[in-house]
C-alpha positions in Angstrom: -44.2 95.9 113.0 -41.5 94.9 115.9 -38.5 95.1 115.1 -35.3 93.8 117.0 -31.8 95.8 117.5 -28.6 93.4 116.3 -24.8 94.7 115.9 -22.7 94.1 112.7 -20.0 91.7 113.2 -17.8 93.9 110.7 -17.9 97.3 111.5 -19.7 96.9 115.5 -22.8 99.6 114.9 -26.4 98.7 116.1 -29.4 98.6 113.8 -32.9 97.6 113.8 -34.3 95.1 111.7 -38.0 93.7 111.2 -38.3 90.7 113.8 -40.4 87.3 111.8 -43.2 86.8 113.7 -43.6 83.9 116.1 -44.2 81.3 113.5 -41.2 81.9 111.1 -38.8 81.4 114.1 -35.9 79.5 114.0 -34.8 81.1 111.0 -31.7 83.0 108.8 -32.0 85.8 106.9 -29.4 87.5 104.6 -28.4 90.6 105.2 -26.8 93.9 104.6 -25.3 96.5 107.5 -27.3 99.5 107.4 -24.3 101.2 108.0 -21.2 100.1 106.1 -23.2 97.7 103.8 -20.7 94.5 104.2 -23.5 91.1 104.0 -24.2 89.1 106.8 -26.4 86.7 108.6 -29.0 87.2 110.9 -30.1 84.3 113.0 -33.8 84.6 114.7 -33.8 81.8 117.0 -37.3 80.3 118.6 -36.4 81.6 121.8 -34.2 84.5 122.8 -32.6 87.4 120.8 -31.4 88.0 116.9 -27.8 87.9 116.7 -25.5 88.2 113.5 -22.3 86.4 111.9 -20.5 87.4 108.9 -21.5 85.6 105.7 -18.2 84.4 105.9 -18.7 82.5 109.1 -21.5 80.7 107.3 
């Protein structure tokens, strides 16, 4: 399984999360930091990198 490193927009630590595979691209998924366990969003666009927002921003 591939997974791909994003950074929590609330408390800034990296963590890996399993990447959807080629055809589930562009998609959302919810989400909570491994770390400090606040929810967010993780985009997986069709081309490039994961990145996050804060459920908030959504």
């Amino acid at each position: 399984m591939e997974t791909e490193t994003v950074q929590c927009p609330s408390c800034w630590q990296l963590f890996d999360v399993p990447s959807p595979g080629d055809g589930e691209r562009p998609c959302e998924v919810d989400y909570d930091c491994f770390v400090c366990c606040r929810p967010l969003v993780i985009h997986f666009p069709s081309d490039g990198e994961a990145f996050t927002s804060s459920l908030a921003d959504s």
